[in-house]
mmCIF file of the N, C-alpha and C atoms, coordinates in Angstrom:
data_MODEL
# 
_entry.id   MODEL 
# 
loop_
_atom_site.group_PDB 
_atom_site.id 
_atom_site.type_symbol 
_atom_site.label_atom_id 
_atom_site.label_alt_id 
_atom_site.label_comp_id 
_atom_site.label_asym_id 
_atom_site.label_entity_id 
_atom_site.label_seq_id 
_atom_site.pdbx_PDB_ins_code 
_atom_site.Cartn_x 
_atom_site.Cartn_y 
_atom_site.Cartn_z 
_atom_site.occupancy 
_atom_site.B_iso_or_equiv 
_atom_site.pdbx_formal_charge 
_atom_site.auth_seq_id 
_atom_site.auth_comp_id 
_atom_site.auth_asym_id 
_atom_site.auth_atom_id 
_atom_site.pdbx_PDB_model_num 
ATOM 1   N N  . UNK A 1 1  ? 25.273  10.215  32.389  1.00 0.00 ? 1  UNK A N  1 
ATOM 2   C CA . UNK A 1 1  ? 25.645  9.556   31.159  1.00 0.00 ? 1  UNK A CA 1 
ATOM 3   C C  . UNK A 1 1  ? 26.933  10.203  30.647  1.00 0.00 ? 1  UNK A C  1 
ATOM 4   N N  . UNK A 1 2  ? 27.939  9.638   30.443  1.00 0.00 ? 2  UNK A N  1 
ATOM 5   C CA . UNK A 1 2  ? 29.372  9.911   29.634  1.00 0.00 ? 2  UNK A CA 1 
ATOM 6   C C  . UNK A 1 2  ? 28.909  10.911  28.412  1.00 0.00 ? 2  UNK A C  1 
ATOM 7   N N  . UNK A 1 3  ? 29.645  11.606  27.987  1.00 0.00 ? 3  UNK A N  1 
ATOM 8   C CA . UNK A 1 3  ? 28.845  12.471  27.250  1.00 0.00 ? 3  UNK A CA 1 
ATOM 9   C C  . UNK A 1 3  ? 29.706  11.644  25.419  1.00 0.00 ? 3  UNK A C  1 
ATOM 10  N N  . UNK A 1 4  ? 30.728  11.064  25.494  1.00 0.00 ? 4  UNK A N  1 
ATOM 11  C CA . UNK A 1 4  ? 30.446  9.794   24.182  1.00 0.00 ? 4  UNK A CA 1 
ATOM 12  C C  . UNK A 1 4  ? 29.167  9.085   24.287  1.00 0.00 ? 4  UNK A C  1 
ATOM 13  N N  . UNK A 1 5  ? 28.760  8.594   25.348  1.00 0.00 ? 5  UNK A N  1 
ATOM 14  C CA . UNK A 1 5  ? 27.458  7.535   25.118  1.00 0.00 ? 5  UNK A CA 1 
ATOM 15  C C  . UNK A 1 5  ? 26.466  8.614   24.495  1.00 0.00 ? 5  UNK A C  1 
ATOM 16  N N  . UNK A 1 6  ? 26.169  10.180  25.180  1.00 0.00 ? 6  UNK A N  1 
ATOM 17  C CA . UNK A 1 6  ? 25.683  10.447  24.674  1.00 0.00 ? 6  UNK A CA 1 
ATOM 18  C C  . UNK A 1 6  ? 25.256  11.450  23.126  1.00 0.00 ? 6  UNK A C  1 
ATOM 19  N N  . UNK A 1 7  ? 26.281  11.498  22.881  1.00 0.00 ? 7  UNK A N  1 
ATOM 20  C CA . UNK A 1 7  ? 26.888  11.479  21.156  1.00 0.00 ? 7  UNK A CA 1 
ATOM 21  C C  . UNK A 1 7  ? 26.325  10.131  20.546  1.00 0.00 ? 7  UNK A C  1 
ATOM 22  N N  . UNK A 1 8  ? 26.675  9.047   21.301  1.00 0.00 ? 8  UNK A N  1 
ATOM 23  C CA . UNK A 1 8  ? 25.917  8.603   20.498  1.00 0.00 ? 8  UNK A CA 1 
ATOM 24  C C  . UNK A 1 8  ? 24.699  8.066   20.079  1.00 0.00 ? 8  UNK A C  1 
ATOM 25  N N  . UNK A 1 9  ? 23.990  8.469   21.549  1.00 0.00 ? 9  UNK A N  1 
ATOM 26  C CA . UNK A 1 9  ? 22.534  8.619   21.498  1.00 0.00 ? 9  UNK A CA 1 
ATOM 27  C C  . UNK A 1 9  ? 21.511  9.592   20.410  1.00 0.00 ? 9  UNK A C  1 
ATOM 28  N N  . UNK A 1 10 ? 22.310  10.159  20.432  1.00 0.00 ? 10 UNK A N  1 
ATOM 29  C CA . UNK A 1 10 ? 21.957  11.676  19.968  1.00 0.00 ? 10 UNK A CA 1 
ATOM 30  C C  . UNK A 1 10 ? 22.243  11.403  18.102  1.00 0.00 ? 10 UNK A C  1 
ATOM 31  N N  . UNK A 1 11 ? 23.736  10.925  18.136  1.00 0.00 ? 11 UNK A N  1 
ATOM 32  C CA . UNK A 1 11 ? 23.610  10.482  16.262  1.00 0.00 ? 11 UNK A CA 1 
ATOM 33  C C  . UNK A 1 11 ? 22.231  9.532   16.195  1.00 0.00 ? 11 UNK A C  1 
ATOM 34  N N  . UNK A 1 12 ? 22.292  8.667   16.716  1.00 0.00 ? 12 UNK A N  1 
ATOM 35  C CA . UNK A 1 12 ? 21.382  7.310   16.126  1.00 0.00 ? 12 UNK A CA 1 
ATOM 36  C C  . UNK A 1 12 ? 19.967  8.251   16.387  1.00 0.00 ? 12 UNK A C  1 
ATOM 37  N N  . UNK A 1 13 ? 19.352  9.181   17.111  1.00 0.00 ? 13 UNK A N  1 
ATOM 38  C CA . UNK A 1 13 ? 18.478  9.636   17.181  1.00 0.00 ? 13 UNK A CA 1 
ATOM 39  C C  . UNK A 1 13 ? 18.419  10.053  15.782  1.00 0.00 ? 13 UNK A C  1 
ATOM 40  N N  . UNK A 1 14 ? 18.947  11.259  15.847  1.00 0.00 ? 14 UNK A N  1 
ATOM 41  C CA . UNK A 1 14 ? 19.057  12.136  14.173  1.00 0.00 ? 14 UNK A CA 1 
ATOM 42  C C  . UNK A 1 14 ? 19.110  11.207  13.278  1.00 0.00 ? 14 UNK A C  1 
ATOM 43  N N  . UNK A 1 15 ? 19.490  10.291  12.896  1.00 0.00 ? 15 UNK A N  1 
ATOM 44  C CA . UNK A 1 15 ? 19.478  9.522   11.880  1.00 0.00 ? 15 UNK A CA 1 
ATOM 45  C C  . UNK A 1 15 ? 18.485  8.431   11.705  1.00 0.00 ? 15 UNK A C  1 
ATOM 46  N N  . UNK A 1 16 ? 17.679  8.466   12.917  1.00 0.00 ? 16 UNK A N  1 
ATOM 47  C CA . UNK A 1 16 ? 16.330  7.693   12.521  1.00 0.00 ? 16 UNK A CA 1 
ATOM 48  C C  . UNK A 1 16 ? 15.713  8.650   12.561  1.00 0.00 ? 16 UNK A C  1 
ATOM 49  N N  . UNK A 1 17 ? 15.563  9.570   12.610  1.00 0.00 ? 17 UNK A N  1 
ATOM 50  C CA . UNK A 1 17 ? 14.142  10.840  12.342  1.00 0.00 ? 17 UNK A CA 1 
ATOM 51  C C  . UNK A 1 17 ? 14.844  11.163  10.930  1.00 0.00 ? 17 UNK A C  1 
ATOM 52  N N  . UNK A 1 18 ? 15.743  11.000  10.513  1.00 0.00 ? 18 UNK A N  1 
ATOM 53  C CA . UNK A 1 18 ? 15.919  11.579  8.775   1.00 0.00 ? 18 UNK A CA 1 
ATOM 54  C C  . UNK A 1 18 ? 15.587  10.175  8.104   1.00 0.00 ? 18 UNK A C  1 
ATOM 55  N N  . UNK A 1 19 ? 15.723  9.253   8.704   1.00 0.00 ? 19 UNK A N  1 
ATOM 56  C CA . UNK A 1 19 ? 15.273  7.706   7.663   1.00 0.00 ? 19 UNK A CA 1 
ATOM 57  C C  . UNK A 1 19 ? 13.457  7.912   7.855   1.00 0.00 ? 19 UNK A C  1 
ATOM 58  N N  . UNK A 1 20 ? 12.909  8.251   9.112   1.00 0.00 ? 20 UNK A N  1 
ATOM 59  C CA . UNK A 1 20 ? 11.545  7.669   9.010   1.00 0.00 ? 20 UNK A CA 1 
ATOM 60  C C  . UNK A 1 20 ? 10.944  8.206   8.314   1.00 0.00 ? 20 UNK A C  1 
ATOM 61  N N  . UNK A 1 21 ? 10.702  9.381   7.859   1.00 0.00 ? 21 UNK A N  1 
ATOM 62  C CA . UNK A 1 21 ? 9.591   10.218  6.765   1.00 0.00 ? 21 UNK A CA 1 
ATOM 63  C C  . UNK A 1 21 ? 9.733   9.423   5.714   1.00 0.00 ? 21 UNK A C  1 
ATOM 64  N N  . UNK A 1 22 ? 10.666  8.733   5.339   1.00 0.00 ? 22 UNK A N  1 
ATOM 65  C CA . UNK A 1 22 ? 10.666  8.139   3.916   1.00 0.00 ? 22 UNK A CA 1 
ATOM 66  C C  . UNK A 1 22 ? 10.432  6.559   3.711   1.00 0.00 ? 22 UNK A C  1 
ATOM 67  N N  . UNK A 1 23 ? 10.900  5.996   5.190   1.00 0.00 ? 23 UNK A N  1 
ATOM 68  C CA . UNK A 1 23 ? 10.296  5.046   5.632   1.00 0.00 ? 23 UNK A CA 1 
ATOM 69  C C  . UNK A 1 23 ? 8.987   4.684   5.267   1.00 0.00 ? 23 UNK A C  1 
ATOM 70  N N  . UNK A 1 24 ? 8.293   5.585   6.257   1.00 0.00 ? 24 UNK A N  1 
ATOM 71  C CA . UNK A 1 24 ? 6.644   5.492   6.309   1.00 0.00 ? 24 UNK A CA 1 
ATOM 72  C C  . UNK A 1 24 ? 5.647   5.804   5.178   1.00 0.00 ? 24 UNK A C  1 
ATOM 73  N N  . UNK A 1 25 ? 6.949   6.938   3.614   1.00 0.00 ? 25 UNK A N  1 
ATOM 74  C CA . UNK A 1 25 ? 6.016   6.729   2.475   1.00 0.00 ? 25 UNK A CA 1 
ATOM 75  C C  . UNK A 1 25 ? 5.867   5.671   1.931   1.00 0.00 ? 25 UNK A C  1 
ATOM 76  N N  . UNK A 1 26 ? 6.804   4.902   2.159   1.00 0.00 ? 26 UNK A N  1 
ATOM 77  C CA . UNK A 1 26 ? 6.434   3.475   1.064   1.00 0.00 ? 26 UNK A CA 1 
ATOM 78  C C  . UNK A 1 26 ? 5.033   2.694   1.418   1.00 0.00 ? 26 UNK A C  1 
ATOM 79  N N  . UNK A 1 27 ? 4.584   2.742   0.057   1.00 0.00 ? 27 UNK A N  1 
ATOM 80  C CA . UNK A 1 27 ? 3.467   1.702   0.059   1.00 0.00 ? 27 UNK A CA 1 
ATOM 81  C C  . UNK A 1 27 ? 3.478   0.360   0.816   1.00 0.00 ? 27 UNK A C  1 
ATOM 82  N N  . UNK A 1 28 ? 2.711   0.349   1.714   1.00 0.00 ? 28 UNK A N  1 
ATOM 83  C CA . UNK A 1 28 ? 2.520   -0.745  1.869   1.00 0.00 ? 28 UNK A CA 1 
ATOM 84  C C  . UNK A 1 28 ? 1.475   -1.999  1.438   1.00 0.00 ? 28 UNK A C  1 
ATOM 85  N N  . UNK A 1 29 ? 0.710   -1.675  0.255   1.00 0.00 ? 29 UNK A N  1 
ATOM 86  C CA . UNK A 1 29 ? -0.104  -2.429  -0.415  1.00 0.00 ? 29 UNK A CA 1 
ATOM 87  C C  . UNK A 1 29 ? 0.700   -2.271  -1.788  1.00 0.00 ? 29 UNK A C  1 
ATOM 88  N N  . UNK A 1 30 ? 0.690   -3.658  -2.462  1.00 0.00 ? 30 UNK A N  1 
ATOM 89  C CA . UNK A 1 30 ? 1.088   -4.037  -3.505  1.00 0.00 ? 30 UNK A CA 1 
ATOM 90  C C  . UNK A 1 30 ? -0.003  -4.252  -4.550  1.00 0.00 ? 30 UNK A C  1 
ATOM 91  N N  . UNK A 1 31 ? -0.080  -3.166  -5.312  1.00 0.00 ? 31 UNK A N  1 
ATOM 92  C CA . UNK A 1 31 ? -1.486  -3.189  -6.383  1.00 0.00 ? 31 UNK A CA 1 
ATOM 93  C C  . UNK A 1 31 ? -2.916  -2.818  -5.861  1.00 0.00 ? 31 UNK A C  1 
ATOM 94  N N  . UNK A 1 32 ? -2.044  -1.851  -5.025  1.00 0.00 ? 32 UNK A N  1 
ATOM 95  C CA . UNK A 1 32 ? -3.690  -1.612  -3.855  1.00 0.00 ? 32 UNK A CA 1 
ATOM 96  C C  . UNK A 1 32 ? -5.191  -1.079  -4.717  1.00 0.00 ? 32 UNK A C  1 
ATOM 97  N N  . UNK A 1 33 ? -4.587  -0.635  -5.857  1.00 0.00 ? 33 UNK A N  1 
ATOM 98  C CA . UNK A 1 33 ? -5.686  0.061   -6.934  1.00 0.00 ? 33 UNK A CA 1 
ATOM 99  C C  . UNK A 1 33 ? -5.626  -0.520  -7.963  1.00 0.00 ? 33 UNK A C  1 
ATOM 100 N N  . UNK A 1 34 ? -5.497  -2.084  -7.792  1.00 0.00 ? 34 UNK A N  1 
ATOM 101 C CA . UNK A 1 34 ? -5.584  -2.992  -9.007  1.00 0.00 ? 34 UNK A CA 1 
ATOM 102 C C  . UNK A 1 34 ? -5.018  -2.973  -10.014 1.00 0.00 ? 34 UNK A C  1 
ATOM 103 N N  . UNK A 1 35 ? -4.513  -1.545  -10.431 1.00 0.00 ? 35 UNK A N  1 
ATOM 104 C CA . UNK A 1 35 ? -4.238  -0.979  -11.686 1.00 0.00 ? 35 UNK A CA 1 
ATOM 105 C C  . UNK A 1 35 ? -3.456  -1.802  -12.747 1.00 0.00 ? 35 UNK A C  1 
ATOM 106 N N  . UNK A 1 36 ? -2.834  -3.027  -12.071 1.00 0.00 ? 36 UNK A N  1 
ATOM 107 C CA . UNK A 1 36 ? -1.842  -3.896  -12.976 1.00 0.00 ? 36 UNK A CA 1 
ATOM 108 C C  . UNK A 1 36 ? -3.507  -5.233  -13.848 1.00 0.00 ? 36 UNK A C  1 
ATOM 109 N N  . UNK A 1 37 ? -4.674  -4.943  -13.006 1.00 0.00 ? 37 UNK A N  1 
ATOM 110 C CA . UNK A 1 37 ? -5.857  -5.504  -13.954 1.00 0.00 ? 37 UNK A CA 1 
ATOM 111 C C  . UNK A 1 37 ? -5.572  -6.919  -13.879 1.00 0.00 ? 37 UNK A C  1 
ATOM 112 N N  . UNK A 1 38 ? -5.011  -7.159  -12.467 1.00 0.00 ? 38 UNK A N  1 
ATOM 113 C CA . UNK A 1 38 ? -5.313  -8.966  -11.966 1.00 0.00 ? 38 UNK A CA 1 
ATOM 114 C C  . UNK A 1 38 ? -5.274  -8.529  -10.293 1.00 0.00 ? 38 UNK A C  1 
ATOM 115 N N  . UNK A 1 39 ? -4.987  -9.899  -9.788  1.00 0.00 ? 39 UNK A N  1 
ATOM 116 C CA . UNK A 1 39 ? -4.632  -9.969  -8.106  1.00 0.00 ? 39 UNK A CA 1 
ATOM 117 C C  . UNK A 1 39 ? -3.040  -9.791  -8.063  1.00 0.00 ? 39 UNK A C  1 
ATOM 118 N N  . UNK A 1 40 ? -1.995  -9.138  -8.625  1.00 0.00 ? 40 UNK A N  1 
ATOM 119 C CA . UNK A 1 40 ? -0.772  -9.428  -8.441  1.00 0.00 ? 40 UNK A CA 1 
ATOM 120 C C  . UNK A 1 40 ? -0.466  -8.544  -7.480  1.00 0.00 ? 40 UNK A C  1 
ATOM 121 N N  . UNK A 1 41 ? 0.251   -8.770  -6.461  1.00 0.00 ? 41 UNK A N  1 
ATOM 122 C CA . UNK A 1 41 ? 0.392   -8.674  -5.273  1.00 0.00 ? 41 UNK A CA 1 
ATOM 123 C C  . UNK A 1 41 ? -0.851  -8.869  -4.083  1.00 0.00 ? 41 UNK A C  1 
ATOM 124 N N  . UNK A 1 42 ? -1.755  -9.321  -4.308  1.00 0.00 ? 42 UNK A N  1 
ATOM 125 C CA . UNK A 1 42 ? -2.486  -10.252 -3.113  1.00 0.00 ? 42 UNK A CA 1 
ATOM 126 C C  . UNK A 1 42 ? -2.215  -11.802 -3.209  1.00 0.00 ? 42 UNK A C  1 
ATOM 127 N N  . UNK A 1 43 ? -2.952  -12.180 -1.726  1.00 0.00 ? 43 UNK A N  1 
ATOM 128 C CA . UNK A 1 43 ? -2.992  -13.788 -1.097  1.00 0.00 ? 43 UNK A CA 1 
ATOM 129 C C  . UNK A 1 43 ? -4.682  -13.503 -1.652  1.00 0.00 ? 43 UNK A C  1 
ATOM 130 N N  . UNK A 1 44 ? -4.434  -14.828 -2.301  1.00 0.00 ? 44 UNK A N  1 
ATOM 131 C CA . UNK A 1 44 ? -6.289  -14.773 -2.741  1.00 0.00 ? 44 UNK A CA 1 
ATOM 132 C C  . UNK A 1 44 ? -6.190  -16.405 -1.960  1.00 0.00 ? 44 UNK A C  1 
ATOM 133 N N  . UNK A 1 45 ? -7.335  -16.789 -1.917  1.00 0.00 ? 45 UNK A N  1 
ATOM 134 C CA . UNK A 1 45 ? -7.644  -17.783 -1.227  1.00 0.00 ? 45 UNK A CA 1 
ATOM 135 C C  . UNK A 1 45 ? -9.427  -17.986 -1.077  1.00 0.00 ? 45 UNK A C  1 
ATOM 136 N N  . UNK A 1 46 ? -10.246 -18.804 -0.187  1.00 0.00 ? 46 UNK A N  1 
ATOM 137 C CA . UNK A 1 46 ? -11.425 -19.460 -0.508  1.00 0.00 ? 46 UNK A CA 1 
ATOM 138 C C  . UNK A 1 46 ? -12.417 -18.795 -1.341  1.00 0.00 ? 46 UNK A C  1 
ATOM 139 N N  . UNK A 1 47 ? -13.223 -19.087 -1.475  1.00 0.00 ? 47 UNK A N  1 
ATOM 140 C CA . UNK A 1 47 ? -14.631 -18.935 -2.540  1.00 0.00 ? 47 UNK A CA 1 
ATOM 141 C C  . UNK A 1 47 ? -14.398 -17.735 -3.398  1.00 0.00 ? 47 UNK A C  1 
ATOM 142 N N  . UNK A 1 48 ? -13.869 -17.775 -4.412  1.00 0.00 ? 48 UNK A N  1 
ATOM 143 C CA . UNK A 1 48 ? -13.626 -16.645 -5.558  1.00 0.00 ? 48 UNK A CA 1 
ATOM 144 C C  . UNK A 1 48 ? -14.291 -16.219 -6.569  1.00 0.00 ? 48 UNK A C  1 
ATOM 145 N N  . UNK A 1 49 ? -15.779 -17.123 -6.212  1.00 0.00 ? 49 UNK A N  1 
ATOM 146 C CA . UNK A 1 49 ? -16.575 -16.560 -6.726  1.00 0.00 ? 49 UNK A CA 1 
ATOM 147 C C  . UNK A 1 49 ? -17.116 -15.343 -7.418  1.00 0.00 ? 49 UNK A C  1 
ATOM 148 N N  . UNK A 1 50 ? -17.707 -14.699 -8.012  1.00 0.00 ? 50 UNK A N  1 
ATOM 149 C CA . UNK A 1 50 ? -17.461 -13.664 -8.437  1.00 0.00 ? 50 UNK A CA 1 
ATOM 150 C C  . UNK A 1 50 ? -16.836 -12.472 -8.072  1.00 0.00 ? 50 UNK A C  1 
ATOM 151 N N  . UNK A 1 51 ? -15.564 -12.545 -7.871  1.00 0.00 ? 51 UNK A N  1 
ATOM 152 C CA . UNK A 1 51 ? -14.234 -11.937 -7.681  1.00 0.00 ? 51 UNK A CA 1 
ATOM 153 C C  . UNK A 1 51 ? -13.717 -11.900 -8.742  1.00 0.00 ? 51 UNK A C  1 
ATOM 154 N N  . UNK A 1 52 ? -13.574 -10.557 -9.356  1.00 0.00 ? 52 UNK A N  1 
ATOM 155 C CA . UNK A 1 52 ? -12.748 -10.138 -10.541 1.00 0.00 ? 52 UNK A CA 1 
ATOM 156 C C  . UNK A 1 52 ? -12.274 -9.402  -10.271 1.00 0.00 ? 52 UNK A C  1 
ATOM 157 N N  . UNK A 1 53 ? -11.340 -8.639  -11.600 1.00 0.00 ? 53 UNK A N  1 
ATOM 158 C CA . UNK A 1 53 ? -10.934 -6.956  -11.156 1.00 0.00 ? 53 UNK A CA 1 
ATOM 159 C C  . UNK A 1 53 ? -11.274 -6.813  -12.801 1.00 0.00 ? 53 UNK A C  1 
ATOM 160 N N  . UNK A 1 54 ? -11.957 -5.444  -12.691 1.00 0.00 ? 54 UNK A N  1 
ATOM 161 C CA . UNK A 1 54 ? -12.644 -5.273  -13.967 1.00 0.00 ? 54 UNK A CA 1 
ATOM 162 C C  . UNK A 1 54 ? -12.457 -3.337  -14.393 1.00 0.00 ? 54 UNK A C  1 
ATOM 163 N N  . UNK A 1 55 ? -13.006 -3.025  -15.372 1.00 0.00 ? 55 UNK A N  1 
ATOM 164 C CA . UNK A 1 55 ? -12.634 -2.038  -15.626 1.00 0.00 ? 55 UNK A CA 1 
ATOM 165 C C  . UNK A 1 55 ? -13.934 -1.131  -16.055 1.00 0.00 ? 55 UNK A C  1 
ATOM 166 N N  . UNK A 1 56 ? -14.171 0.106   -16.232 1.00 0.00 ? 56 UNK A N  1 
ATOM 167 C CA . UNK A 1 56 ? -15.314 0.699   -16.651 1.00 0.00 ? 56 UNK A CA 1 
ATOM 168 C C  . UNK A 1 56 ? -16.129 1.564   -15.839 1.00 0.00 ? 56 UNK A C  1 
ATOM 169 N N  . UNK A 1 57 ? -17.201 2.118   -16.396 1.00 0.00 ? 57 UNK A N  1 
ATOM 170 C CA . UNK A 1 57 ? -18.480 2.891   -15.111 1.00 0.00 ? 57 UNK A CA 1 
ATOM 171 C C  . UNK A 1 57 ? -19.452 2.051   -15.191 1.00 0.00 ? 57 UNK A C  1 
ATOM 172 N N  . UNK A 1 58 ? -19.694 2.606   -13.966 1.00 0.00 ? 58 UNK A N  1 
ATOM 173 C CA . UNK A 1 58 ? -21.482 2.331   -12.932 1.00 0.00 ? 58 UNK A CA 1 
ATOM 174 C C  . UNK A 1 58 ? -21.910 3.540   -13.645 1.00 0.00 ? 58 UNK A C  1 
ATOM 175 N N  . UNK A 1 59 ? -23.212 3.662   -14.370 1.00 0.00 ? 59 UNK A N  1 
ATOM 176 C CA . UNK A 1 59 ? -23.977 4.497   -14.895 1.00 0.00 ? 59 UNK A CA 1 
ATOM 177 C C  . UNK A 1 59 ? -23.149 5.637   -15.376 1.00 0.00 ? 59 UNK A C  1 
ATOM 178 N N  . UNK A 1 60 ? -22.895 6.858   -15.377 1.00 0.00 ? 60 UNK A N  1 
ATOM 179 C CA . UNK A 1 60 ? -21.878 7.596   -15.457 1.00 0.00 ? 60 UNK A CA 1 
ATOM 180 C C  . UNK A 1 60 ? -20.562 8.119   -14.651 1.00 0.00 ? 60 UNK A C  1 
ATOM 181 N N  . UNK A 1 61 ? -20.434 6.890   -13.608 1.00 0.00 ? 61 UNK A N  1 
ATOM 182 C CA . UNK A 1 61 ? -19.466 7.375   -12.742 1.00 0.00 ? 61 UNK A CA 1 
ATOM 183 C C  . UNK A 1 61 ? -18.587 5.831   -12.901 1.00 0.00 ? 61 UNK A C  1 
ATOM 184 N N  . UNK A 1 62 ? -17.054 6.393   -12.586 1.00 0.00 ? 62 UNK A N  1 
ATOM 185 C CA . UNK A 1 62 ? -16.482 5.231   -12.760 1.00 0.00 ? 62 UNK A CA 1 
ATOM 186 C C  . UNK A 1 62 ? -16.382 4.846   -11.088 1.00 0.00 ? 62 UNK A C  1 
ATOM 187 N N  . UNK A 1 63 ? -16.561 3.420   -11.117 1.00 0.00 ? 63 UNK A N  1 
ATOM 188 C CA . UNK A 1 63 ? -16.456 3.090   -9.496  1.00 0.00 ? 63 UNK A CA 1 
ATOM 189 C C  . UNK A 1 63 ? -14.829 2.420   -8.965  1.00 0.00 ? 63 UNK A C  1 
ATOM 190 N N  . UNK A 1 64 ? -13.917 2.754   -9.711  1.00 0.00 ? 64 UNK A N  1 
ATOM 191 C CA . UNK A 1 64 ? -12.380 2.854   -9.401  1.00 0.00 ? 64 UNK A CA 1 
ATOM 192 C C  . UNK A 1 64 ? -12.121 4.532   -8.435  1.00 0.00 ? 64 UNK A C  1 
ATOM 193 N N  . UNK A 1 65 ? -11.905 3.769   -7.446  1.00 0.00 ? 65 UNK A N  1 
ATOM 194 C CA . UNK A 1 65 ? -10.885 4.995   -6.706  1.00 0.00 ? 65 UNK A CA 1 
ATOM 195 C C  . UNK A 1 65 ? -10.348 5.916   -6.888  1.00 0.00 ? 65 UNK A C  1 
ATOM 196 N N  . UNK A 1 66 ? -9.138  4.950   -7.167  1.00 0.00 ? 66 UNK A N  1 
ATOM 197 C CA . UNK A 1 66 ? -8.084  5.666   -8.008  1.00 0.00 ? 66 UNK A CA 1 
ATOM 198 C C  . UNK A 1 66 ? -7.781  5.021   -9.300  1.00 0.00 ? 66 UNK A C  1 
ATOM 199 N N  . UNK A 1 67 ? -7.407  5.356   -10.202 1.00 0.00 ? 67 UNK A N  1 
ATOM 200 C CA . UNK A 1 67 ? -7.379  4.832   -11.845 1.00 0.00 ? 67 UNK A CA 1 
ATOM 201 C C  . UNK A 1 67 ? -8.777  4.212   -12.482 1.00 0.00 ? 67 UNK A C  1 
ATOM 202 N N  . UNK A 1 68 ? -8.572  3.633   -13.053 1.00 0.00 ? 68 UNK A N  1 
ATOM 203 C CA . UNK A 1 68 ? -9.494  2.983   -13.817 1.00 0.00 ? 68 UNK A CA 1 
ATOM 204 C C  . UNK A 1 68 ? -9.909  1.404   -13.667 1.00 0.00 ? 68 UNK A C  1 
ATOM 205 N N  . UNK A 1 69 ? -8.937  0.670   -12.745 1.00 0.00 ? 69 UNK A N  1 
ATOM 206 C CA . UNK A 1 69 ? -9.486  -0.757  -12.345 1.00 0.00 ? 69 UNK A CA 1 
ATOM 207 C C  . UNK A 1 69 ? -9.603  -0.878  -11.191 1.00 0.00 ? 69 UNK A C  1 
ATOM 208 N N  . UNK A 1 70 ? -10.535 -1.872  -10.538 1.00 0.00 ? 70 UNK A N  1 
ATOM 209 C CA . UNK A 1 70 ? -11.497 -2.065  -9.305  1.00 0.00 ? 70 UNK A CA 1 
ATOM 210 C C  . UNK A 1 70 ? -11.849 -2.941  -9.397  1.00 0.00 ? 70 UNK A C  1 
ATOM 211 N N  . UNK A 1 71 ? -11.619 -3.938  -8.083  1.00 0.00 ? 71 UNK A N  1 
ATOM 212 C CA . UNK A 1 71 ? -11.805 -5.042  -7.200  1.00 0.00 ? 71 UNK A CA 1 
ATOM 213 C C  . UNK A 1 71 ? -13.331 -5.429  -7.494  1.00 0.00 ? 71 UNK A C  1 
ATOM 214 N N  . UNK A 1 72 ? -14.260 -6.642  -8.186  1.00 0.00 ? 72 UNK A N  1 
ATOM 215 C CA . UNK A 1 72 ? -15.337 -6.722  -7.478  1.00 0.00 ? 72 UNK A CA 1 
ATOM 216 C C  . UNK A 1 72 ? -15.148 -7.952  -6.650  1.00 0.00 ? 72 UNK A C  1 
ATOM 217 N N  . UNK A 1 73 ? -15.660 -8.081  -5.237  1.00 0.00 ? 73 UNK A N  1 
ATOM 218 C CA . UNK A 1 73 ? -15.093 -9.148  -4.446  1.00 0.00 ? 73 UNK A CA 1 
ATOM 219 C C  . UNK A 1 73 ? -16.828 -9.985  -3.865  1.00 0.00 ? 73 UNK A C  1 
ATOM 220 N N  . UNK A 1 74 ? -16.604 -10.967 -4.597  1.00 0.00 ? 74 UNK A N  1 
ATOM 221 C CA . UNK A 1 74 ? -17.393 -12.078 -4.216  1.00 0.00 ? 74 UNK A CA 1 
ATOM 222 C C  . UNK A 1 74 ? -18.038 -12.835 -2.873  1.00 0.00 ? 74 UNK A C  1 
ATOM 223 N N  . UNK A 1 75 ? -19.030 -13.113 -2.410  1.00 0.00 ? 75 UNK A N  1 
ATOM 224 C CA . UNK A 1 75 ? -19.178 -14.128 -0.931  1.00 0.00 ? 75 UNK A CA 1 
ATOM 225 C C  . UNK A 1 75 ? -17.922 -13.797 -0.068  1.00 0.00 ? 75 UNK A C  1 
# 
């Protein structure tokens, strides 16, 4: 290999290992913990039956994940 080709193997390497760590933090769920207290950022679609997103505890424990709102998902 020409040792330009491989300069420039070698930049484009280094410069996708400094893009990917920050790459791979981004969320890839939009409202994954409900927390905005609707479906905004999901595809909702058939029987929505008792499907809410609601807020509060199960006996003394809250049944949110993370924050305070949580999915209940229907049929």
């Amino acid at each position: 290999m020409r040792p330009k080709t491989l300069l420039v193997v070698a930049s484009l390497l280094l410069a996708l290992s400094i893009k990917a760590p920050t790459a791979f933090a981004d969320n890839l769920v939009t409202n994954g913990s409900f927390e905005t207290a609707d479906f905004t950022g999901w595809s909702t679609g058939g029987n929505f039956e008792f499907t809410q997103v609601v807020t509060g505890s199960f006996y003394q424990y809250s049944a949110a994940e993370d924050g305070v709102w949580y999915a209940t998902l229907g049929p």
